[in-house]
N, C-alpha and C positions, 0 to 999 in steps of 0.2 A: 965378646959375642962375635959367629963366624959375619963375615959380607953374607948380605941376603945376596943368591943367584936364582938365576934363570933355570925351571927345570927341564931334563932332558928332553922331556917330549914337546917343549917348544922351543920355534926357532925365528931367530928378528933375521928381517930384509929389509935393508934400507935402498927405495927405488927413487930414482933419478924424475922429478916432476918439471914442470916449464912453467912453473908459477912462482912466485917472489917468495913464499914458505920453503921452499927448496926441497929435500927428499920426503920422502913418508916410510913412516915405519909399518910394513904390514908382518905378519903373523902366523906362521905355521904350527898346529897343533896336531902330534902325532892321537890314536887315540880309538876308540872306536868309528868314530868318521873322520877320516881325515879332515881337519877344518884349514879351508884359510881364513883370516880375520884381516878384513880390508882388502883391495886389488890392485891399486894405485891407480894410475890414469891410461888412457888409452895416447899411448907415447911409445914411441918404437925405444927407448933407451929402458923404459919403467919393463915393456916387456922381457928385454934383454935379462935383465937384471935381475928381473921375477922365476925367469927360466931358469938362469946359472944357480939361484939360490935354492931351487927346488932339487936341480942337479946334485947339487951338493951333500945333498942329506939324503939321494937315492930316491927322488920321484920327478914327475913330471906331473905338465898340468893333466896330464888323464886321468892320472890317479885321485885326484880332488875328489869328497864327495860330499862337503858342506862347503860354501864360503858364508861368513858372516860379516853384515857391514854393521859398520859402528853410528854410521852416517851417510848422508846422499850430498857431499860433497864432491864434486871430480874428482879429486887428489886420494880419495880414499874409496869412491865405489866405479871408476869409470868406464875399466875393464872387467866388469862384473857378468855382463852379458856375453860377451864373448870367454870368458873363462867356462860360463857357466853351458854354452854352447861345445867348447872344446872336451868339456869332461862327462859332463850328466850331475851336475853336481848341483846341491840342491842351495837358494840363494834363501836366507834368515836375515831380517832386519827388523827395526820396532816399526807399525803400524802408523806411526807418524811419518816415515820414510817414503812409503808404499808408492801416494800419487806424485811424488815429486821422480821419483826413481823411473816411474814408467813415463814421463816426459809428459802426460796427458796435459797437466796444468800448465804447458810452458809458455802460450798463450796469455792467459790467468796472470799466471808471474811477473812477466814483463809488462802486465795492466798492471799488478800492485806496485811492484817499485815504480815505474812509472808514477803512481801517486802519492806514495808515501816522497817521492823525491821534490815532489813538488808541492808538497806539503811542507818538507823541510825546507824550501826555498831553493830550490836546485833552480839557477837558471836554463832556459831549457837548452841553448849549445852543449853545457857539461853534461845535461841530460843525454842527450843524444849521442857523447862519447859513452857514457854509461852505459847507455844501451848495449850499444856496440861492444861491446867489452864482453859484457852477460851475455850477448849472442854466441861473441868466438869461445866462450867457455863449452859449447853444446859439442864441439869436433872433439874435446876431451873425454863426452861419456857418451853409452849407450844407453838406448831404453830398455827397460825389461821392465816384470811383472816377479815380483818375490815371491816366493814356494810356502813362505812362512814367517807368520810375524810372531815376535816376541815382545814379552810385558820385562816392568817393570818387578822382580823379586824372582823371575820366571829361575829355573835353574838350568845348565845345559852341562853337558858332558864334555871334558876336554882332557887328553891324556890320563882318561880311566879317574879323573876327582871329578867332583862338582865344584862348579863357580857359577857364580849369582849375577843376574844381570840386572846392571843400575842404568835406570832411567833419565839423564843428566840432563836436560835443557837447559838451555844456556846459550854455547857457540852456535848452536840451531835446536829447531824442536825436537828431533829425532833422536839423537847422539845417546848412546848405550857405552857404558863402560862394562869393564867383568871384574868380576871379584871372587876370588877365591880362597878364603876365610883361614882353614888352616895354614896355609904356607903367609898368611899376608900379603898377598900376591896381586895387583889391581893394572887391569890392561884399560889406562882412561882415555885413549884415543887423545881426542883433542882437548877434552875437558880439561888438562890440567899438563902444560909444558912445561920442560926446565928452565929454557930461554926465553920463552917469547909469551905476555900476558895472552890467553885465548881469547876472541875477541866474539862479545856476542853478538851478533851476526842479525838485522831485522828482516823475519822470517814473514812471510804468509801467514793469516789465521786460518787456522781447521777451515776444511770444507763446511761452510755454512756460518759459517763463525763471520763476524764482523773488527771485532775490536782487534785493533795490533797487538802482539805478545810483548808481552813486557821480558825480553829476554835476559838482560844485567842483571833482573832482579830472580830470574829464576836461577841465572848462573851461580849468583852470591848464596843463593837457597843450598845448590846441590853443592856448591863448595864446602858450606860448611857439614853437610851432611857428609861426605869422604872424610871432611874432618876427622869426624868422631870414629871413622873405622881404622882394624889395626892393620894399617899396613906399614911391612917394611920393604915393598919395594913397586914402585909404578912404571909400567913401560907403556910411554906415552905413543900419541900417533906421529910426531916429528920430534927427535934432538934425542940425547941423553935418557938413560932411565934416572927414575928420583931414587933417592933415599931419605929422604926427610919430607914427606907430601905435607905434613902438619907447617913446619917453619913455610914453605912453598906457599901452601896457603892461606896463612897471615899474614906474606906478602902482597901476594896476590889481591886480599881485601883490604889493605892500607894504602896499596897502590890506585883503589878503585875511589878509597876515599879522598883522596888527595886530589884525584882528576877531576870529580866532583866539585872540591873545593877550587879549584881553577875554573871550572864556568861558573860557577857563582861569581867571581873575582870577575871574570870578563864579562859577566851582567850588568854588574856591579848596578847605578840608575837609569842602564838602558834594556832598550828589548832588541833582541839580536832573534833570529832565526836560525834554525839547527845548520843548515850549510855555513852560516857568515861565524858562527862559533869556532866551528870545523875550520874553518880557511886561517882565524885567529890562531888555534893553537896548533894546526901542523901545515902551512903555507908550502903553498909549491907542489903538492903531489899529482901522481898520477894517476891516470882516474879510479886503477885498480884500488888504490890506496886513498884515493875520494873518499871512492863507497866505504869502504872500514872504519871511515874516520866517520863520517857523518855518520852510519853505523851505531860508531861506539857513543856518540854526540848523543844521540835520539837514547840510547841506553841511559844512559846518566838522568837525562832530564826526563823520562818518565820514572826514574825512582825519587829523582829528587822533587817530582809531582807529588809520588805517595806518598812522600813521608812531610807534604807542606810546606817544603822549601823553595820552591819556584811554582810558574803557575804560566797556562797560553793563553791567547787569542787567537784568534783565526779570523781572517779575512781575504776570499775568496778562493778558501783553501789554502792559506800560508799559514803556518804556523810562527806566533812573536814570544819568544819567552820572555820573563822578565822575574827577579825576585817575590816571592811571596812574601810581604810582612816587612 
């Protein structure tokens, strides 16, 4: 059987970011609308890079006249607005994106992490780098308002086929991968890397919403859902394209269960707190790599809530894990 390729009416740009993930892969689709797919960050190297690559293939950014984001991550939507100012091109993302993208809630946000941090037991000096941190991330993107939201099964148009847009929450609530059935073809952004497990990420609840998302566990959901699809080839949002997405992600879910079984281990007859877990099993980080970690901490221990394996207390807003049973 030939190597699955890349077909001609798309093209990968690996752009240069100033965050510890290192490049992003964004995505040109020749086609009835010219699409981009992602924009990288608002960084004078990502734009360089974004330029030459457009060069290359005989356009420039005027000629854009979709960009689609996969997600309201800097790294992948941050020069969305001004791309989208440079051409007249119309910006598509999923309707979970929407208020985070136009900056509105930014206030909001730095109140929920703010609590959820100290929920987890963040003391509050590492809090206050936290902070800090979430704040310089704002110089990487701009605010805009989307032209157009997209569902989950929705279909769009890319080099004259249809591909199916999946709904993926997970690494955030928003994140849209494509799919494009006949060639086996699946563009999963962050959903699903070669190198590095995608890490989900504790999100905001919907406007109006109260209860935190439970994102590990929606992650593990839509893992195995790409599971079952046939693909033979993924061009993710950073590293390597896959070839084997199946083996990928039954690593991917062995390795989640195993992490799992390490906080349990470091529960073991005590009650620890989501930060004092975090510091146990990756000691020394910085704060970027705090928040990930506690992050991923808070992940685990609300699945390992629902399935009756651990269980909290709270007291005055701290959260104590401890074994269930």
């Amino acid at each position: 059987m030939p190597a699955p390729t890349i077909p001609h009416y798309l093209h990968r740009f690996s752009l240069p970011t100033p965050f510890p993930v290192g490049p992003v892969n964004v995505y040109l689709a020749e086609g009835e609308h010219l699409t981009l797919i992602d924009t990288g960050p608002r960084y004078q190297p990502a734009r360089e890079a974004l330029q030459a690559g457009l060069n290359d293939v005989g356009y420039g950014v005027a000629d854009l006249e979709r960009i689609l984001l996969t997600h309201a991550h800097a790294d992948h939507c941050g020069r969305a607005a001004e791309l989208a100012a440079g051409s007249g091109a119309e910006v598509w993302t999923h309707s979970a994106n929407v208020h985070r993208l136009g900056h509105d809630g930014d206030t909001r946000r730095l109140a929920f992490y703010a609590q959820v941090m100290h929920w987890a037991g963040v003391p509050a000096p590492v809090m206050m780098k936290l902070a800090r941190t979430e704040r310089g991330y704002h110089q990487y993107s701009e605010p805009l308002t989307p032209d157009h939201a997209v569902s989950d099964e929705d279909l769009l148009e890319l080099g004259g086929e249809m591909w199916r847009v999946l709904h993926t929450p997970g690494h955030t609530g928003g994140l849209i991968c494509l799919y494009q059935p006949e060639r086996g073809l699946l563009i999963s952004s962050d959903h699903l890397l070669q190198d590095v497990s995608s890490n989900p990420i504790v999100d905001p609840p919907p406007r109006g919403g109260s209860e935190l998302p439970r994102r590990l566990v929606e992650y593990m959901t839509q893992l195995r859902r790409v599971a079952d699809l046939a693909v033979t080839l993924a061009l993710p949002g950073h590293g390597p394209a896959i070839t084997d997405h199946r083996a990928l992600i039954q690593k991917r879910l062995l390795f989640h269960e195993e992490r799992a079984r390490c906080i349990l281990d470091t529960l073991d007859d005590e009650t620890f707190t989501a930060y004092e877990i975090a510091g146990i099993l990756f000691p020394d980080l910085d704060p970027v790599n705090t928040f990930l970690a506690i992050s991923e901490v808070i992940g685990h221990l609300q699945w390992m809530e629902k399935e009756g394996r651990v269980r909290h207390i709270e007291r005055l807003g701290v959260a104590r894990w401890a074994r269930d049973g």
